[in-house]
C-alpha positions in Angstrom: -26.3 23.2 -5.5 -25.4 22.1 -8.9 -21.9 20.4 -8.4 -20.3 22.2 -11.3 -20.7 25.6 -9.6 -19.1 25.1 -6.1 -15.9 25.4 -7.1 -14.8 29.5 -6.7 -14.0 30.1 -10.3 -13.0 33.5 -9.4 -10.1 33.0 -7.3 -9.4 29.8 -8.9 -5.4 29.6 -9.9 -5.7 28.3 -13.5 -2.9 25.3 -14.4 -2.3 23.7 -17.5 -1.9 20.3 -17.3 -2.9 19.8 -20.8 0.4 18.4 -21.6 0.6 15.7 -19.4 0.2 12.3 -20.3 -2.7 11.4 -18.3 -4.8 14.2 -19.2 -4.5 13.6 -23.1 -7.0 11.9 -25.2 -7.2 8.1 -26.5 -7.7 7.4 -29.5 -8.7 4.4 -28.9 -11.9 5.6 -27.1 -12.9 8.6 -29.3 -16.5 6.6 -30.4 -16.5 5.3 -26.5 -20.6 7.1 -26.6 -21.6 5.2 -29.7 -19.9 1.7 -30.0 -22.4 -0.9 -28.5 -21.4 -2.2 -24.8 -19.7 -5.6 -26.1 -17.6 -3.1 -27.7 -16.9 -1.1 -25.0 -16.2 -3.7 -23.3 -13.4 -5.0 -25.3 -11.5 -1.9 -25.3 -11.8 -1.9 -21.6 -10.2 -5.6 -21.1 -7.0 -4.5 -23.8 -6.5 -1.3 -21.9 -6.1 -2.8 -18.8 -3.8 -5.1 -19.8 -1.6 -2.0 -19.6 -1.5 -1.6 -16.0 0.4 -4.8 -15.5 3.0 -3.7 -18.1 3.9 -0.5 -16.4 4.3 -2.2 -13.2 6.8 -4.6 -14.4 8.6 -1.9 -16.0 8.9 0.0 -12.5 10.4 -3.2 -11.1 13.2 -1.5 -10.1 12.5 1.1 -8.2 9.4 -0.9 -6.5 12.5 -3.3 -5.3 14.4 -0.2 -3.8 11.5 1.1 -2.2 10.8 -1.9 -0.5 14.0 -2.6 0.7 14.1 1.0 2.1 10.9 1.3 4.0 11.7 -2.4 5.6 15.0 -0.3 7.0 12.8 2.1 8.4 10.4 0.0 9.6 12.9 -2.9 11.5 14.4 0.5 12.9 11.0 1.3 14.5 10.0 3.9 11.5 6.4 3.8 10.3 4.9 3.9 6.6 2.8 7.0 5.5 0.7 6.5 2.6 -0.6 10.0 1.4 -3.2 11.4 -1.5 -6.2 13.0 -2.6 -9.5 11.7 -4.6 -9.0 8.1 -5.8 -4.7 7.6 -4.7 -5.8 8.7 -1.1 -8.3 6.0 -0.7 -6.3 3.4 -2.6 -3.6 4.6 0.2 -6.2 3.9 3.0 -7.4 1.1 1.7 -3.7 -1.0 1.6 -3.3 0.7 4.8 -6.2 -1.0 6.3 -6.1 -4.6 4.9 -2.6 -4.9 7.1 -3.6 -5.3 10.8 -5.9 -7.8 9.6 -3.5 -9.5 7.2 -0.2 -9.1 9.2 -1.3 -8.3 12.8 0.6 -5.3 12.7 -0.7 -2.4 14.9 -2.7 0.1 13.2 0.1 2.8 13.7 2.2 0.9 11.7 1.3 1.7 8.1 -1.1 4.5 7.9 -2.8 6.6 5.2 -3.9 10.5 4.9 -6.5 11.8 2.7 -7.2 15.1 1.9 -10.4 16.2 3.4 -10.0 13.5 6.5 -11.6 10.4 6.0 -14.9 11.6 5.1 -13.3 12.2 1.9 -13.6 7.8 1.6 -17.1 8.5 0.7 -17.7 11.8 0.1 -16.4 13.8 -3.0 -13.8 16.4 -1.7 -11.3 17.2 -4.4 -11.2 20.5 -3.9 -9.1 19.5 -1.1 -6.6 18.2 -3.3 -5.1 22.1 -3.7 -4.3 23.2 -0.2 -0.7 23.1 0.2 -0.5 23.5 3.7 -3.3 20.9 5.0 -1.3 17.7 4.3 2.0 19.3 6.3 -0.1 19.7 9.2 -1.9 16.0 8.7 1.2 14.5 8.9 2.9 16.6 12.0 -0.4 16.1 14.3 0.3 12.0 13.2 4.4 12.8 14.3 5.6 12.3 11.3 9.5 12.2 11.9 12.7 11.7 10.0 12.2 8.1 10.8 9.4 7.4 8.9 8.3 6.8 5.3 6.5 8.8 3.1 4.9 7.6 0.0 2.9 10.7 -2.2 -0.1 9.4 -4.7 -0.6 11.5 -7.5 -1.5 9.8 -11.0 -0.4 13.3 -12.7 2.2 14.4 -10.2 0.7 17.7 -10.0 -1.5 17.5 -6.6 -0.6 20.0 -4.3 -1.7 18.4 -1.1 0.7 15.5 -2.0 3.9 17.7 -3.4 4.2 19.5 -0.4 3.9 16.6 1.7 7.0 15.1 -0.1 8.5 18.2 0.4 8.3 18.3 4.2 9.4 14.7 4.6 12.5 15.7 2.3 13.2 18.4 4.3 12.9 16.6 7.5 15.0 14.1 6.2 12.4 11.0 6.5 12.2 8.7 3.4 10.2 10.2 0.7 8.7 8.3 -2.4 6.1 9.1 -5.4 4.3 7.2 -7.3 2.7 9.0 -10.4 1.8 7.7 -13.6 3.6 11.0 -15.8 7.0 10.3 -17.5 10.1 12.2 -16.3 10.5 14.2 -19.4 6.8 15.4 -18.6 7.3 16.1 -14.8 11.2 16.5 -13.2 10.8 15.9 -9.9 13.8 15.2 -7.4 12.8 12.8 -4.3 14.5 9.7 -2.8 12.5 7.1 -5.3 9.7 7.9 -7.8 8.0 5.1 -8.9 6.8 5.8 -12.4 4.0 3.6 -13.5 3.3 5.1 -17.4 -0.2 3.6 -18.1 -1.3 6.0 -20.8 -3.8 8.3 -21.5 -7.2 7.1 -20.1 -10.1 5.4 -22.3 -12.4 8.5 -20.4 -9.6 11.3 -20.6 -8.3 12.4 -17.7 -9.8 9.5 -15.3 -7.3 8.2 -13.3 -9.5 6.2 -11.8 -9.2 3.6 -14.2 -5.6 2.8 -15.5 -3.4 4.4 -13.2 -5.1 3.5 -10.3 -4.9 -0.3 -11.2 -1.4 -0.2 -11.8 -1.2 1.7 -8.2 -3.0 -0.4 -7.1 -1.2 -3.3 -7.7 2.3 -1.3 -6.7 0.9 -1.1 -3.1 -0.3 -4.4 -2.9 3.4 -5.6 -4.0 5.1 -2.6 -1.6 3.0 -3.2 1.5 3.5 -7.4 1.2 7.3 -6.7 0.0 8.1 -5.0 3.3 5.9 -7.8 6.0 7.6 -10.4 4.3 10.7 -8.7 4.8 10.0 -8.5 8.9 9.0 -11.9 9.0 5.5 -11.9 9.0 5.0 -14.2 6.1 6.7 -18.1 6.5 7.1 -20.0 3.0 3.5 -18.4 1.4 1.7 -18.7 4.5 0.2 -16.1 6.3 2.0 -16.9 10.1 0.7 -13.6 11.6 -3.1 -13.3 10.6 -4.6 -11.6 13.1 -7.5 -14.3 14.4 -10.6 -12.1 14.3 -13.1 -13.8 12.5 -14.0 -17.5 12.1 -12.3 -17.1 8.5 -8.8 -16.1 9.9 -9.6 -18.9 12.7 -10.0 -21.5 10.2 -7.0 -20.0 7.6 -4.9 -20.3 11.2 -5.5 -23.7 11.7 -5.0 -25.3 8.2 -1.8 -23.2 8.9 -1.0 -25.1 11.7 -2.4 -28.1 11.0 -0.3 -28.3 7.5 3.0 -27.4 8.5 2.9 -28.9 11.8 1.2 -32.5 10.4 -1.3 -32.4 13.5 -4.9 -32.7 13.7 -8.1 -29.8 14.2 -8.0 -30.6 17.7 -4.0 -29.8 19.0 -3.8 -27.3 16.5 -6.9 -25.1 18.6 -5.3 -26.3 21.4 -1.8 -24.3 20.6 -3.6 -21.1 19.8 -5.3 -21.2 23.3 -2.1 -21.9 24.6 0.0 -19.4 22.4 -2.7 -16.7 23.1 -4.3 -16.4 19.5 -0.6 -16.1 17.8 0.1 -18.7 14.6 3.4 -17.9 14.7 4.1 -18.7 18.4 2.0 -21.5 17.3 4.4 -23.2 15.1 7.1 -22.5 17.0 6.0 -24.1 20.3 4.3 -27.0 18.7 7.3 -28.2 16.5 10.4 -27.5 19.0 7.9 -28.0 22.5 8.7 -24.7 23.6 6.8 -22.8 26.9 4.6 -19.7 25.3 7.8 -17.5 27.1 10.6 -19.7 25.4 8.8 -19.2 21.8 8.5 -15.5 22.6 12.1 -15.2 23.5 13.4 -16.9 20.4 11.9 -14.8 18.0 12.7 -12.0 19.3 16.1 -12.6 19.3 15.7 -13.4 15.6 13.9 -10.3 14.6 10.4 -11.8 15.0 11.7 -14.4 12.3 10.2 -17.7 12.3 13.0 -19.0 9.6 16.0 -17.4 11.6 14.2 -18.9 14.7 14.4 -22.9 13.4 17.4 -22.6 11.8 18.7 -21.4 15.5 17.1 -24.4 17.0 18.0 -26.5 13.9 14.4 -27.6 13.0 12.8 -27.6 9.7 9.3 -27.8 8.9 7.9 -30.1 6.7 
């Protein structure tokens, strides 16, 4: 079936979204069919300079929704990314990339897509428009007022993610967008809305390209913001990989083997003995603590390996 034509025209609800900023042209890209590809090129590399720009500018409210979702989380909350098309699989794939990065369980920060994971390789935008769909994603997931919410949408229109937001508002869990439309565009009312104002698209109406970079980028700095926060990053080193490959094993032990000043051979022999953890790692080998002794000191400081040595008053080189 030719793709244009599965889409029911008839009962289609026609919504003008000509007015927003994402959906107008570029001037910029109006010969984008005729320039040569060096050319094309070169407008590509200046637009995207752009994403980085808007990010900054959203510093602030990228700050407060950090600092909210690690109050969530250290409460025993969880983070919900949620989207359709290209912001739900930018959602699943930050989502993804933090057991590995921050052994965190895989209920910890989770994503929904409209049209189920399937939608990761298969078009389904059509999904994008049922309002009722993404309620019912998130309450067979219990979704609670103790959670986090954070709604995808480059032109803050998608149903699927609106009504999402507006379930976790009413609920009372944390509810955040991140849209690439201006306020005086698009007057929405949640707890946070990162705006990340990217401009209209070298292929209009691809958010694909710009605003995805710059969200992108926002969940890279959100979902690192918050493990930081709960103590799963020590100085600029990743303290809770999760050992699952021999890349992690050898990131674990330069780990160890830097911070601790040992060799290859003791620094193996403290993951065996502190069952695969780097953190527990650290913490046995520089203060000669039992596996059970480490264990108990961090949790008493919040899983900290900072608050933990400045409890037993040992710094690491």
């Amino acid at each position: 079936m030719d793709r244009a034509s599965s889409y029911n025209l008839t009962r289609a609800k026609k919504v003008n979204r000509g007015t927003l900023i994402t959906e107008k042209s570029n001037n910029l890209s109006d010969d984008l069919d005729s320039i040569t590809t060096s050319e094309l090129v070169d407008i590509f590399v200046d637009e995207d300079k752009k994403p980085q720009e808007a990010v900054s500018k959203a510093k602030d409210q990228i700050t407060m929704a950090i600092d909210e979702i690690f109050l969530k989380l250290k409460l025993g909350g969880r983070l919900f990314y949620i989207g359709a098309g290209t912001s739900g699989r930018l959602g699943v794939l930050d989502a993804a990339e933090c057991p590995p990065t921050f052994c965190t369980s895989p209920d910890l920060v989770q994503a929904v897509i409209a049209g189920g994971f399937k939608s990761l390789v298969e078009s389904s935008e059509n999904q994008e428009d049922d309002e009722s769909s993404s309620i019912n994603d998130l309450q067979i997931r219990g979704f609670s007022e103790n959670d986090c919410l954070v709604g995808i949408t480059a032109g803050g229109t998608t149903p699927y993610v609106l009504s999402a937001l507006d379930y976790c508002k009413r609920i009372g869990g944390l509810n955040i967008l991140i849209t690439s439309v201006p306020e005086v565009d698009l007057k929405l009312q949640y707890d946070i809305i990162i705006r990340l104002i990217t401009g209209p698209e070298l292929v209009t109406g691809s958010t694909r390209l710009k605003a995805a970079t710059a969200t992108k980028m926002t969940l890279n700095i959100i979902s690192t913001g918050v493990m930081v926060k709960l103590g799963k990053v020590y100085k600029n080193k990743m303290i809770d990989v999760s050992i699952s490959n021999s890349k992690l094993l050898d990131r674990s032990t330069r780990i160890l083997i830097e911070l601790l000043d040992i060799n290859l051979e003791e620094a193996m022999n403290l993951l065996r003995l502190s069952n695969g953890s780097t953190k527990n790692a650290i913490l046995m080998g520089i203060a000669k603590l039992s596996y059970n002794d480490a264990l108990e000191i961090l949790a008493r400081n919040d899983q900290s390996l900072r608050k933990s040595l400045e409890e037993l008053g040992l710094e690491l080189i």
